[in-house]
TORPAVO-501987 format. One line per field, with one value per residue: residue in one letter; x, y, z of N, C-alpha, C in turn. Coordinates in Angstrom, 3 decimals. Atoms other than C-alpha are relative to their C-alpha. Layout:
r: a | ...
n_px: X | ...
n_py: Y | ...
n_pz: Z | ...
ca_px: X | ...
ca_py: Y | ...
ca_pz: Z | ...
c_px: X | ...
c_py: Y | ...
c_pz: Z | ...
//
This chain:
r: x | x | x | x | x | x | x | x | x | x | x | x | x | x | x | x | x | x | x | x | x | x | x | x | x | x | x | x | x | x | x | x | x | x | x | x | x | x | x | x | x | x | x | x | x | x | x | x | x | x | x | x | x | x | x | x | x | x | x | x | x | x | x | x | x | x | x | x | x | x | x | x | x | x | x | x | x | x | x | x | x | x | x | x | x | x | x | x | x | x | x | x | x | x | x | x | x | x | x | x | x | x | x | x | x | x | x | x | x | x | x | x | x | x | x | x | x | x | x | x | x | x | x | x | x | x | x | x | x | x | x | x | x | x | x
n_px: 0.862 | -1.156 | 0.179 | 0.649 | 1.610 | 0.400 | 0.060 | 1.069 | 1.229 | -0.023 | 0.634 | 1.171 | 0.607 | 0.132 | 1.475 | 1.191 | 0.217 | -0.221 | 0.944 | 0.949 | -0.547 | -1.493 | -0.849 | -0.504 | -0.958 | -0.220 | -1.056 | -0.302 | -0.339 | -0.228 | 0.926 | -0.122 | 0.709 | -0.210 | -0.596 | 1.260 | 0.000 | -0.788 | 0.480 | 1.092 | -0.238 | -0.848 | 1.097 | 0.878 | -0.215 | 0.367 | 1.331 | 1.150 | 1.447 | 0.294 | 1.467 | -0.120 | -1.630 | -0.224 | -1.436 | -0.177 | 0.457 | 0.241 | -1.127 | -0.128 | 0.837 | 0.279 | -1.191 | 0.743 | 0.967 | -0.602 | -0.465 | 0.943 | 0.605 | -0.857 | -0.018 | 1.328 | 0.948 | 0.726 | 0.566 | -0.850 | 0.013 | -1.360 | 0.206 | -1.376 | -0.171 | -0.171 | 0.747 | -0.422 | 0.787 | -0.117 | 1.009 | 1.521 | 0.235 | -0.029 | 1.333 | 0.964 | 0.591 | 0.098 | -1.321 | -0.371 | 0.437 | 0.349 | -1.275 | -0.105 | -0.487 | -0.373 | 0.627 | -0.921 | 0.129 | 1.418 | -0.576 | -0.274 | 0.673 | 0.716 | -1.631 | -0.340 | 1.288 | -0.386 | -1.169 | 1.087 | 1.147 | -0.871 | -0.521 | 0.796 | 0.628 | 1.077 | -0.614 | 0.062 | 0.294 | -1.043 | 0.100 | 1.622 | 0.188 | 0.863 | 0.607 | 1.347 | 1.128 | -0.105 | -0.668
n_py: -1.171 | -1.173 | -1.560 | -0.959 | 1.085 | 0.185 | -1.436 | -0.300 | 1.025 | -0.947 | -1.497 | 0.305 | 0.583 | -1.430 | -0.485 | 0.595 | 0.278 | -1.620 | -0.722 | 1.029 | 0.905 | -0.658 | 1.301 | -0.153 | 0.405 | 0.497 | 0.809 | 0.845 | 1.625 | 0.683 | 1.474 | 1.657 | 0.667 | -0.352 | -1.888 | -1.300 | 0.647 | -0.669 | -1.234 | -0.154 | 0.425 | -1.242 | -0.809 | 0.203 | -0.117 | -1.558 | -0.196 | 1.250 | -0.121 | -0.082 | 0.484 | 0.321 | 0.275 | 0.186 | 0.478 | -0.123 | 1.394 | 1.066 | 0.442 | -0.803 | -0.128 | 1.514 | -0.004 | -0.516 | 1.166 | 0.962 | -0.851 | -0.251 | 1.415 | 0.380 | -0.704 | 0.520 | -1.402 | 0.033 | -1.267 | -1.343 | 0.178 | 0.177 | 0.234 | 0.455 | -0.865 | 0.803 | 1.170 | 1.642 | 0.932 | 0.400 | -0.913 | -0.305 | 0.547 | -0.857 | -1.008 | 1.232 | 0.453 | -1.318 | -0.445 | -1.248 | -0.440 | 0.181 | 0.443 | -0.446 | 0.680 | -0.866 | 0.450 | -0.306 | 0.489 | -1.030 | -1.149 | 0.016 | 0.790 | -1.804 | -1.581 | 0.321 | -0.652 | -1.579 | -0.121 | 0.182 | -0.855 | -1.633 | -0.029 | -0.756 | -1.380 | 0.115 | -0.534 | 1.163 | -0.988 | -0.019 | 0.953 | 0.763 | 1.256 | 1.309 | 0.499 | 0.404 | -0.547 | -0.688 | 0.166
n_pz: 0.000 | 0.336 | -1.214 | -0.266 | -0.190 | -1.732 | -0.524 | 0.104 | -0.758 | -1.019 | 0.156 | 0.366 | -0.779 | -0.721 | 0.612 | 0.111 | -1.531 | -0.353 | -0.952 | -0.431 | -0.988 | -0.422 | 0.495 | -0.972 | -0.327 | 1.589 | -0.183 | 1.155 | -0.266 | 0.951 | 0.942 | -0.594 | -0.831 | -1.189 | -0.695 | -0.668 | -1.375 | -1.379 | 0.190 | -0.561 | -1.471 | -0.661 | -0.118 | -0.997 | -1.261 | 0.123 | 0.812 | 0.029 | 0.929 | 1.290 | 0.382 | 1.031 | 0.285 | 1.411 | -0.189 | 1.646 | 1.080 | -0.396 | -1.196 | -1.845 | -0.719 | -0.298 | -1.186 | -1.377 | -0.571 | -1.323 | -1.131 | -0.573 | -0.758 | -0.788 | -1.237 | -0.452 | 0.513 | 0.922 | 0.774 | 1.055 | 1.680 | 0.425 | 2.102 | 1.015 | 1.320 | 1.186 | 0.527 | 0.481 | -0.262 | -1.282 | -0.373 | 0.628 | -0.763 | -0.966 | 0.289 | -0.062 | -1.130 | -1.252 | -0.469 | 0.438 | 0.519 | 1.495 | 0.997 | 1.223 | 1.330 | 0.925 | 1.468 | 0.486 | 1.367 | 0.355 | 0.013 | 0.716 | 1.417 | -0.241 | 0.355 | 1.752 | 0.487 | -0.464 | 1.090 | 0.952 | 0.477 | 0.137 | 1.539 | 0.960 | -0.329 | -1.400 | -1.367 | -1.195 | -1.067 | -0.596 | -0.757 | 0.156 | -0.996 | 0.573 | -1.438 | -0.145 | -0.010 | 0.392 | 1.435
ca_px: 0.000 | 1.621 | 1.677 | -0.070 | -3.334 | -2.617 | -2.699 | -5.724 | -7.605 | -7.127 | -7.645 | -11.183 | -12.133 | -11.146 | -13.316 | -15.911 | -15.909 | -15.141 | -17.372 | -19.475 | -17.130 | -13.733 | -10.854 | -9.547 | -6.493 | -4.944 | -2.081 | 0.001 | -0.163 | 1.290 | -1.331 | -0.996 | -3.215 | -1.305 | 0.312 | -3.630 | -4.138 | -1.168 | -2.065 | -5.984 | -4.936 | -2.826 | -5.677 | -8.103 | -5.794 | -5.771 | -9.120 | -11.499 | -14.714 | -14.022 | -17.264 | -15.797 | -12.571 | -12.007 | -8.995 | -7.317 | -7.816 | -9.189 | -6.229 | -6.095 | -9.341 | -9.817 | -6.348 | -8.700 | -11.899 | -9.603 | -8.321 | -11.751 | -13.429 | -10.219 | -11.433 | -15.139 | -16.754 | -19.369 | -20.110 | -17.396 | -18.081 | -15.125 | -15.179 | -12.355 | -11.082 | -11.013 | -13.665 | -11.473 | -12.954 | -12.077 | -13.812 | -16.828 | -17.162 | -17.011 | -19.788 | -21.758 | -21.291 | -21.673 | -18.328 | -17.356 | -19.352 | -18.739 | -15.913 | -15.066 | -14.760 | -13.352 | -13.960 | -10.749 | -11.756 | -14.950 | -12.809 | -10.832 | -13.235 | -14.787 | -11.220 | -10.632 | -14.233 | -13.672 | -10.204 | -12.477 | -14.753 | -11.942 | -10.200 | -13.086 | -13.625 | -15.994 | -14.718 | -14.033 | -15.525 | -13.376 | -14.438 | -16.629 | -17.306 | -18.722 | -20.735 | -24.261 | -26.136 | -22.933 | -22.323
ca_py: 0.000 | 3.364 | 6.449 | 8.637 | 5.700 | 5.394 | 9.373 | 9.879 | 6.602 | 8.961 | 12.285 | 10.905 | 9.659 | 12.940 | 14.748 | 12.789 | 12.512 | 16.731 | 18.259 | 14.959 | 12.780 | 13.296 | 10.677 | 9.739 | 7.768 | 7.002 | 4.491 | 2.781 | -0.921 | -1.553 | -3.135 | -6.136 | -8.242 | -8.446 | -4.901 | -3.667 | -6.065 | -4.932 | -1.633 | -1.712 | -3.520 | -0.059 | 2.145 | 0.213 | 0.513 | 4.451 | 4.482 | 2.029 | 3.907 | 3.931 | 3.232 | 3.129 | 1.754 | 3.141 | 1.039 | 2.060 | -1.591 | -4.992 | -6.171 | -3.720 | -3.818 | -7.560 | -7.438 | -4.832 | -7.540 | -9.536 | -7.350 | -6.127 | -10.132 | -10.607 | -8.263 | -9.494 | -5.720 | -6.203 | -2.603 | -0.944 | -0.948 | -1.484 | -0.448 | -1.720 | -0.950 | -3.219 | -6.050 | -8.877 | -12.068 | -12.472 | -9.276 | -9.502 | -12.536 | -10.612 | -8.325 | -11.592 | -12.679 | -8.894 | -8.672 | -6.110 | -3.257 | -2.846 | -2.836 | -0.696 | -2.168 | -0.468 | -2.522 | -2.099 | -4.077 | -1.605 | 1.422 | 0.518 | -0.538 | 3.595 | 5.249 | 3.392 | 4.327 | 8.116 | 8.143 | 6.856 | 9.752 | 12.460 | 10.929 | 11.553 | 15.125 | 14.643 | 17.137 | 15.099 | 16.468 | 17.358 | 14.917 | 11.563 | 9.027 | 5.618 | 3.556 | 2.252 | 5.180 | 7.848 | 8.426
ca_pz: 0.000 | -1.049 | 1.681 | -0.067 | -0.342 | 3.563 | 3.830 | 1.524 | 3.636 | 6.533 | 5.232 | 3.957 | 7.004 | 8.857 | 6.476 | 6.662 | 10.720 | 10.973 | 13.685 | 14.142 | 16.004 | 18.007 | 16.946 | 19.963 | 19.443 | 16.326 | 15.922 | 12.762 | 12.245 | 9.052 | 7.205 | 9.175 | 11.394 | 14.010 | 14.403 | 14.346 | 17.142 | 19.374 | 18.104 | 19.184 | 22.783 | 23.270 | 22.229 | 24.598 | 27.590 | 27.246 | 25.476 | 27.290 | 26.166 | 22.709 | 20.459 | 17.306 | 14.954 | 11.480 | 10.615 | 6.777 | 5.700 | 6.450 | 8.236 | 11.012 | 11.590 | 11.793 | 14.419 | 16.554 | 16.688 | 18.104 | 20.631 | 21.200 | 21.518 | 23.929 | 26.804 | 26.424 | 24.476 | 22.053 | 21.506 | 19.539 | 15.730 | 13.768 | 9.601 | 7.483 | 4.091 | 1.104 | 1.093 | 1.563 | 2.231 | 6.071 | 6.183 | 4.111 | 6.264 | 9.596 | 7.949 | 7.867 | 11.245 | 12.690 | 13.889 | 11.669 | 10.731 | 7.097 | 4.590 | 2.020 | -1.881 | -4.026 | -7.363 | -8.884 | -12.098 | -12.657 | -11.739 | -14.445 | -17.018 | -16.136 | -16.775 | -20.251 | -20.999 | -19.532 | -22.071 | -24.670 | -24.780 | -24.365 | -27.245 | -29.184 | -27.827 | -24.611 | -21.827 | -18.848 | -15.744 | -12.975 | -10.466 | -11.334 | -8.872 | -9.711 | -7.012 | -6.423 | -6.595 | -7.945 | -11.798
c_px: 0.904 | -0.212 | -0.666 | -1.498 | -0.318 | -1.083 | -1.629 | -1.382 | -0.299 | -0.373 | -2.015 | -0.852 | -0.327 | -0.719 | -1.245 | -1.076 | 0.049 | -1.214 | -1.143 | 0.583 | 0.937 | 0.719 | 0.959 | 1.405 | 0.439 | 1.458 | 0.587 | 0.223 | 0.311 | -0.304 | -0.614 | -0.953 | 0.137 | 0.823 | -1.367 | -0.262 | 1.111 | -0.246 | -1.428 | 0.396 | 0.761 | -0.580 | -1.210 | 0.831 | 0.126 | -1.567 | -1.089 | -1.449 | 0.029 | -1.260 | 0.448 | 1.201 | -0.959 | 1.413 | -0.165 | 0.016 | -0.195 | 0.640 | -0.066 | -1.164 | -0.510 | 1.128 | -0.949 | -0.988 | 0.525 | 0.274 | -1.424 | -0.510 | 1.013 | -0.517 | -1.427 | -1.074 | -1.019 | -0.379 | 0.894 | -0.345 | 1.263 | -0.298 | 1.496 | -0.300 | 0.536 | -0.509 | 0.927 | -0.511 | -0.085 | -1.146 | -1.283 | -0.374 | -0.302 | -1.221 | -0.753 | -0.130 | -0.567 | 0.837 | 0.633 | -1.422 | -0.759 | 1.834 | -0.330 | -0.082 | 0.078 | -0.001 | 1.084 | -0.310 | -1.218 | 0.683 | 1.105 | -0.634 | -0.959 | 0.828 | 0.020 | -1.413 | -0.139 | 1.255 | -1.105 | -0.746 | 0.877 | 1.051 | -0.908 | -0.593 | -0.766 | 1.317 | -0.147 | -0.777 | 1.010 | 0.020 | -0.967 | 0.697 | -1.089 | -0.616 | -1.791 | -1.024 | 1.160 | 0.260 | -0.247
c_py: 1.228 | 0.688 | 0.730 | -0.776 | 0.471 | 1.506 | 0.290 | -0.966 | 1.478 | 1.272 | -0.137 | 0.059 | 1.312 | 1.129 | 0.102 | 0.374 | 1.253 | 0.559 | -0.775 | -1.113 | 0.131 | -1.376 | 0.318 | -0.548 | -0.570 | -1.101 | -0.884 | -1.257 | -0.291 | -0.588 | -1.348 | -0.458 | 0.243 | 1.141 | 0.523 | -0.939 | 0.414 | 1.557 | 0.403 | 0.070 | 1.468 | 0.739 | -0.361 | 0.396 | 1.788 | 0.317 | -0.660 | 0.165 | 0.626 | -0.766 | -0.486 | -0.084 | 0.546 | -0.547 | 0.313 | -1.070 | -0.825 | -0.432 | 0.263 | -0.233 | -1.349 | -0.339 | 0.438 | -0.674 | -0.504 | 0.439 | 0.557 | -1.611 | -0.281 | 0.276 | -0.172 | 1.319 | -0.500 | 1.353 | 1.247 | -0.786 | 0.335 | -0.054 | -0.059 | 0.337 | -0.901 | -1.119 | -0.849 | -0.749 | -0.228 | 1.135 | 0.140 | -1.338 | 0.317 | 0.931 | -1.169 | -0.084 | 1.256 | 0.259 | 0.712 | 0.827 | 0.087 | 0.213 | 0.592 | -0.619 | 0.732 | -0.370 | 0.402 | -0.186 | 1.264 | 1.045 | 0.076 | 0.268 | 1.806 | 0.367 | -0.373 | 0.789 | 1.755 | 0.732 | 0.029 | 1.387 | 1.403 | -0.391 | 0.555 | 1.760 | -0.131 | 0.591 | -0.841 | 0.483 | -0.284 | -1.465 | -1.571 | -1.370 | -0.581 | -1.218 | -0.489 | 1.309 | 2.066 | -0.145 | 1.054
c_pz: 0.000 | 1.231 | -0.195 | 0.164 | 1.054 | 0.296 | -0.632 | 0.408 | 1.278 | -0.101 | -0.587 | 1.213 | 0.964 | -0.499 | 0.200 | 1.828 | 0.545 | 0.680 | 0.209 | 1.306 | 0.441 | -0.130 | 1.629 | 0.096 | -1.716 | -0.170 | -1.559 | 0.319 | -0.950 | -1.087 | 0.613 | 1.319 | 1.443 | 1.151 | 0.137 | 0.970 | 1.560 | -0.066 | 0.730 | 1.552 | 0.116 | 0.119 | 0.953 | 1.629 | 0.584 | -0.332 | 0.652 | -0.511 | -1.192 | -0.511 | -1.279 | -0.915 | -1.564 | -0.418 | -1.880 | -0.855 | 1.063 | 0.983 | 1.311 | 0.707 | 0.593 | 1.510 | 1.026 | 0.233 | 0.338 | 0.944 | 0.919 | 0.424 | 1.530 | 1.645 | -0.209 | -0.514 | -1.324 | -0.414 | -0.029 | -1.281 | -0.080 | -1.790 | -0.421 | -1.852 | -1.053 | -0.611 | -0.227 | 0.806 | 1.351 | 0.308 | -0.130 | 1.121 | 1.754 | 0.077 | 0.531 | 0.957 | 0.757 | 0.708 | -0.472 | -0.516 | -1.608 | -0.431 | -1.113 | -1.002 | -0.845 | -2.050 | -1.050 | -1.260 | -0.871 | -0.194 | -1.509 | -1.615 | -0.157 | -0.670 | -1.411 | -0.820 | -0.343 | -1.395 | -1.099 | -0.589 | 0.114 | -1.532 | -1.126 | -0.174 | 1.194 | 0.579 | 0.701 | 1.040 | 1.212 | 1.220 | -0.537 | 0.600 | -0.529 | 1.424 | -0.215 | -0.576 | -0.805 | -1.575 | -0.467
//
């Protein structure tokens, strides 16, 4: 995962969360399972009434359900970032929130399309998001 991905997972989120919710503890885990697991357990022992994890991908956030099942909490939500299968599974049982997907193959199959229509002349527009319900 590049830095700036990480940076614009994070700057999204802080956006998003701006004068609705206060981020109480923030911590890097690498990507990895079990760095967001020793990572969470650090934020709970400072943090104990946290409510809610946005972790920048799957990984981390799957590390912090463990960390959270460990100490016996059922009520922190926890959203992760990339729809992979451990996760979308997690949706299922209700142990994770939700899970980003980003649809890489689609996002693609847009941009060639997008090229497409500027080769021929079509202005592009500055922003266009693709999704369930944007286009």
């Amino acid at each position: 995962m590049s830095w700036q991905n990480a940076k614009d997972r994070q700057n999204g989120f802080r956006d998003a969360v701006a004068g609705k919710a206060e981020i109480a503890a923030e911590e890097s885990a690498n990507w990895e399972v079990e760095q967001g697991y020793e990572a969470f357990q650090n934020i709970l022992q400072t943090n104990p009434d946290i409510s809610f994890v946005f972790a920048s991908n799957d990984n981390m956030g799957l590390g912090a359900i463990r960390a959270i099942r460990e100490i016996g909490k059922d009520d922190i939500g926890v959203m992760g970032y990339d729809a992979i299968g451990a996760a979308l599974k997690a949706v299922e049982k209700g142990t994770m929130l939700t899970t980003v997907a980003q649809l890489p193959a689609k996002m693609g199959i847009k941009g060639v399309q997008l090229a497409l229509k500027m080769i021929g002349g079509t202005n592009a527009p500055g922003d266009h998001l693709y999704g369930d319900k944007s286009h």
